[in-house]
C-alpha positions in Angstrom: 138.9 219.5 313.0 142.4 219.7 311.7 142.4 216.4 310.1 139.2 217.3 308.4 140.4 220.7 307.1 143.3 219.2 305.7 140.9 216.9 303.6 139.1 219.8 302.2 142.4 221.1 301.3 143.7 218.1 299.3 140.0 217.3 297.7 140.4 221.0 296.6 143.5 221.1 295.3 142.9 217.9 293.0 139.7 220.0 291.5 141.9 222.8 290.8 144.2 220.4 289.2 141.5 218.6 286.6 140.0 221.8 285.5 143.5 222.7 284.8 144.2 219.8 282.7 140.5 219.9 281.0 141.2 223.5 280.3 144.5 222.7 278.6 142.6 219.2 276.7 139.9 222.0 275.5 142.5 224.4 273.8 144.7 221.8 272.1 141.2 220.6 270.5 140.7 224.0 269.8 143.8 224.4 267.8 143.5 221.2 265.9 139.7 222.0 264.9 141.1 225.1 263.8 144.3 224.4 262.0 142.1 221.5 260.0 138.9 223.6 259.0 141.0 227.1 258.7 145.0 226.5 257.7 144.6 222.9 255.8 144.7 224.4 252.3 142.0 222.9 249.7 142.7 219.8 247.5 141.3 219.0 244.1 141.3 215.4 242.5 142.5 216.2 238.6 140.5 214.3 236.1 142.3 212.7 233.2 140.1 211.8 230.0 142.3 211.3 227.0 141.4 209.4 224.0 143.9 208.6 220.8 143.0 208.0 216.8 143.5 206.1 214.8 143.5 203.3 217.8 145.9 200.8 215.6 147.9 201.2 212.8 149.3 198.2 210.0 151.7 199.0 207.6 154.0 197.4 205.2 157.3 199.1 204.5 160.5 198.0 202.5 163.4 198.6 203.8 165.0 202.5 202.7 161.8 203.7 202.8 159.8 206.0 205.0 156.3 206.7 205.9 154.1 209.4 207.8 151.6 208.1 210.2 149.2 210.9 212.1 148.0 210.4 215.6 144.8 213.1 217.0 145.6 213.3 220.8 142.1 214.6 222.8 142.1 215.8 226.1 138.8 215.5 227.2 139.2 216.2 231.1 141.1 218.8 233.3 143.9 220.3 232.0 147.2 218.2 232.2 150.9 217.7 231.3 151.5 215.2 228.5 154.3 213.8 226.4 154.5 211.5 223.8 156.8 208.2 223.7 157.5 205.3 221.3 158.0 202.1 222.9 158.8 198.1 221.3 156.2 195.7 222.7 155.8 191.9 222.4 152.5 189.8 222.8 152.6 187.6 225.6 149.5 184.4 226.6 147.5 183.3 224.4 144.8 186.1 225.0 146.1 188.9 223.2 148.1 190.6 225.9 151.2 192.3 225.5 153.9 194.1 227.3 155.6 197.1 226.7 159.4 198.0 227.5 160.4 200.3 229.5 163.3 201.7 227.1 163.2 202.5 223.0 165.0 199.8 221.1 165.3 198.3 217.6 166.2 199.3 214.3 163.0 201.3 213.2 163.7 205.3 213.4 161.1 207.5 214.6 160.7 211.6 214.7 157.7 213.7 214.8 157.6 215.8 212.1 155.8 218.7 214.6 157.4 221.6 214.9 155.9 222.3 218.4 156.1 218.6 220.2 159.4 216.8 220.6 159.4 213.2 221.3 159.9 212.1 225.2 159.3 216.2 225.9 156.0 217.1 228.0 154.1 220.3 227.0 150.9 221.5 228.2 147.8 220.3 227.3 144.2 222.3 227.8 141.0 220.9 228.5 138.9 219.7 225.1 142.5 220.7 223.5 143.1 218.1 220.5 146.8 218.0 219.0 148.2 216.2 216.4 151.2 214.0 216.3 152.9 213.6 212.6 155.1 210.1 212.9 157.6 209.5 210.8 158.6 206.0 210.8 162.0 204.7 208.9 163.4 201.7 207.8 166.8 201.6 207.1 168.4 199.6 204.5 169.9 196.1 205.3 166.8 194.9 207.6 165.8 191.7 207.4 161.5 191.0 206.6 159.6 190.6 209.8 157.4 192.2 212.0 158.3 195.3 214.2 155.5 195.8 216.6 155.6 199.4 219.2 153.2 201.4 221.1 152.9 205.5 220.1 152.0 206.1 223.6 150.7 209.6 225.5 151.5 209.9 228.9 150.4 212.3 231.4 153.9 213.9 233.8 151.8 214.5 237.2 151.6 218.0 238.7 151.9 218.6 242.3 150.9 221.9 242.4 148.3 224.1 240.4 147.2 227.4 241.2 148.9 227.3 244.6 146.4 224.5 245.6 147.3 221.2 246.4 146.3 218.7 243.5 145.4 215.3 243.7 148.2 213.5 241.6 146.3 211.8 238.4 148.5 209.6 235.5 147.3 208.1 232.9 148.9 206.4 229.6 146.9 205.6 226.8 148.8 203.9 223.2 148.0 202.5 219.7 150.1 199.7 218.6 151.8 200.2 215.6 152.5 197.0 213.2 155.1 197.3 211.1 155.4 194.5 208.6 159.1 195.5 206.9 158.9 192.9 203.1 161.3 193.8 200.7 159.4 192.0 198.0 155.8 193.8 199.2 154.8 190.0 200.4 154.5 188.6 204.0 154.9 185.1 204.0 152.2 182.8 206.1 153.7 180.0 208.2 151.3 178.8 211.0 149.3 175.8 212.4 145.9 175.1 214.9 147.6 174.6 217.7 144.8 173.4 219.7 140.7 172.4 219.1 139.4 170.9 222.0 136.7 171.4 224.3 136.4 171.3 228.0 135.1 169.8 230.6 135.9 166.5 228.7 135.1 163.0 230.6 136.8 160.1 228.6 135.5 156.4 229.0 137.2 153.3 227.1 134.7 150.4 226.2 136.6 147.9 224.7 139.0 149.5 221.9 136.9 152.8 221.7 136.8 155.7 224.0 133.9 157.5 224.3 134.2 161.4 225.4 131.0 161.8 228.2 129.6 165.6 228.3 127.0 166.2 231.4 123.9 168.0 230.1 123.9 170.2 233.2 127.2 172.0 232.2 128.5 174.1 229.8 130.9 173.4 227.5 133.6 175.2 226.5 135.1 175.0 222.7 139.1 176.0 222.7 140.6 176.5 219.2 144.2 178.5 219.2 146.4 179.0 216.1 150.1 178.9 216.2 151.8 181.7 214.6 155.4 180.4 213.9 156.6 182.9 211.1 157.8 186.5 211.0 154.7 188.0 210.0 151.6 188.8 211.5 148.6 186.9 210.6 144.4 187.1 210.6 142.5 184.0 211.2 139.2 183.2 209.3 136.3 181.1 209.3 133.6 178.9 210.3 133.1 176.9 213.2 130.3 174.5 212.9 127.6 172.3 215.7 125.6 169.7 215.0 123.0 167.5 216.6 120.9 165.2 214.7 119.9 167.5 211.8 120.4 170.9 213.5 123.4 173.0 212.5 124.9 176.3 214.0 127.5 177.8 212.3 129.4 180.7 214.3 132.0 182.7 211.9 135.4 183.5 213.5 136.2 187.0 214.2 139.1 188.2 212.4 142.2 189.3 215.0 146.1 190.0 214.6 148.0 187.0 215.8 151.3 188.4 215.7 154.6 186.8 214.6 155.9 184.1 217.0 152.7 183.9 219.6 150.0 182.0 219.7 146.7 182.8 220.4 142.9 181.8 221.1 140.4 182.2 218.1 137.1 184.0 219.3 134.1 183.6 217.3 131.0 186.3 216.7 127.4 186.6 218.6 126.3 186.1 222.2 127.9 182.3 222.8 131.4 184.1 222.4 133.2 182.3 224.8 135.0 183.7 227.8 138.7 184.8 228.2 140.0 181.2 228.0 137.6 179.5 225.5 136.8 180.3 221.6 132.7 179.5 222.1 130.2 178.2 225.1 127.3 175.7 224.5 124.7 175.5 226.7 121.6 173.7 227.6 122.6 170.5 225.3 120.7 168.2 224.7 121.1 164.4 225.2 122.5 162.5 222.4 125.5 162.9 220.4 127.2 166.4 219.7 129.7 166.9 216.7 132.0 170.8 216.3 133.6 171.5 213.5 136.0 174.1 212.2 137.3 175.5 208.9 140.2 177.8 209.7 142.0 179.5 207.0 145.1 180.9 208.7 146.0 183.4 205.7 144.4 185.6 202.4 146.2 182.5 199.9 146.3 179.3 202.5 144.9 176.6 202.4 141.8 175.9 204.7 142.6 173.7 207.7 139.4 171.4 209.0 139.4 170.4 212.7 136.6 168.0 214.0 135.2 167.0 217.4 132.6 164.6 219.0 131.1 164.2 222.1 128.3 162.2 223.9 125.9 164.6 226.2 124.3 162.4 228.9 122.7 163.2 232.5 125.9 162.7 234.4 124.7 163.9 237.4 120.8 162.4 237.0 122.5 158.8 236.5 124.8 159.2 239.7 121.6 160.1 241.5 119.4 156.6 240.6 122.8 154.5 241.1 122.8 156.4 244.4 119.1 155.6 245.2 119.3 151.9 243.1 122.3 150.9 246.0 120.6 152.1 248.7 117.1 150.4 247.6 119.8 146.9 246.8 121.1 147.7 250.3 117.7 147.2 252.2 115.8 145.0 250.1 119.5 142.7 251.1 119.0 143.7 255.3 115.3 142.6 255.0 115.8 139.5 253.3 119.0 138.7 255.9 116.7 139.9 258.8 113.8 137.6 257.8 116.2 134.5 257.4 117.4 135.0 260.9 113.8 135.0 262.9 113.1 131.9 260.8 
């Protein structure tokens, strides 16, 4: 009896023991459910909306002289701090990309002529607030011609508090590039070349002294003109790029776009067979026979026009490879049947 009350002792004692320690699970739940749903304070996701006008500005200055260029700043989302900056850039790839530095440099001199925004100073800007930035851009005497290329940027300075309610942190930098051609005679000079007019994918077979360039008729192809901008002045491309097959002929005009001093960059053309990032224009569904592309670039307002040409033979690559395929394998067994038949006689 002893032994047995001293088991209802210890099984008792370890109940005790578990409520205690679900007891003391159930209030640190407790407190966690209620420091989330009760003490967390609320948080609010800003929205930043901000659109800039005019979106690019070209100018021709001469040096000693000064001009006024005016920005409209809209904030169409929550209310924000903003300030404005003026930063160099420089075009990098062939695909119109650039990079802006982190630091203001160059000769050009910049102010705004606003009496309530200061450059590089952030102020406070209301929801569907628009406010006006007045440029002045100067070039000082002595500067050699050539293009001066910056960003007028507006940049949000992220709040960490509003209201006494924690804010989601929300940036946002929006610029117009400003080209400044600086000419002390009032004309930019054109210096440039096609760098490239080929087309891809391009399959090249040598018969005898000629080489023939193969295009299969299930694939696209892809036209790549670029044009070479070696001066100090920017540059817009124009023209006509040209395809023909037997007596059909599709022209496709070139869309005109900034290629800035020392950079080179692809030529796009107008309409739906624009080609993608890498390519100038995409042909598709060609048919069988012999393809020629064209192009008459004029690389400046008074230069002469430069004529690029192309050829190409469109066959069914992949439907030949197929009957070679089946013409070995038919070769192959007519060859084991007449070998087998020799043998049994």
């Amino acid at each position: 009896m002893k032994i047995i009350s001293s088991k209802l002792k210890a099984q008792s004692q370890k109940l005790k023991t578990k409520k205690c320690s679900d007891l003391i699970m159930y209030c640190i739940v407790f407190l966690l459910a209620f420091s989330f749903w009760f003490l967390a304070s609320p948080v609010s996701a800003q929205q930043v909306t901000l659109s800039i006008d005019p979106p690019i500005v070209q100018a021709k200055i001469k040096p000693g002289k000064a001009i006024l260029v005016a920005y409209t700043i809209e904030n169409k989302g929550d209310p924000t701090t903003l300030q404005f900056l003026i930063r160099p850039f420089i075009p990098v790839g062939q695909q119109g990309s650039l990079t802006v530095s982190p630091q203001m440099e160059g000769p050009i001199q910049f102010n705004l002529e606003n009496a309530d925004v200061v450059l590089e100073k952030p102020f406070f800007f209301a929801s569907n607030e628009k406010r006006q930035a007045v440029v002045r851009v100067y070039v000082p005497s002595g500067i050699p011609d050539g293009d001066y290329y910056f960003m007028i940027m507006a940049e949000t300075v992220p709040a960490f508090s509003l209201g006494g309610q924690s804010t989601g942190v929300a940036s946002a930098s929006l610029g117009s590039p400003l080209l400044i051609s600086v000419t002390d005679s009032g004309i930019t000079e054109i210096k440039a070349q096609v760098a490239e007019f080929s087309f891809h994918p391009d399959t090249v077979v040598k018969i005898g002294n000629k080489l023939f360039h193969i295009v299969d008729s299930a694939e696209s192809v892809s036209i790549i003109g670029s044009v070479r901008n070696m001066g100090v002045h920017l540059l817009q491309p124009s023209g006509i790029i040209t395809h023909r097959f037997g007596t059909t002929k599709t022209e496709y005009k070139i869309v005109p776009q900034n290629i800035l001093s020392s950079s080179q960059r692809i030529i796009k053309v107008e309409g739906e067979l624009a080609g993608e990032a890498g390519s100038t224009v995409t042909l598709s569904h060609l048919t069988i026979g012999t393809h020629t592309v064209s192009a008459a670039i004029m690389l400046g307002d008074d230069s002469s026009t430069h004529y690029e040409n192309l050829a190409f033979l469109v066959l069914p690559i992949g439907l030949m490879k197929t009957f070679f395929i089946a013409l070995c394998l038919l070769a192959f067994y007519f060859l084991f049947r007449f070998f087998t038949r020799k043998r049994t006689h």
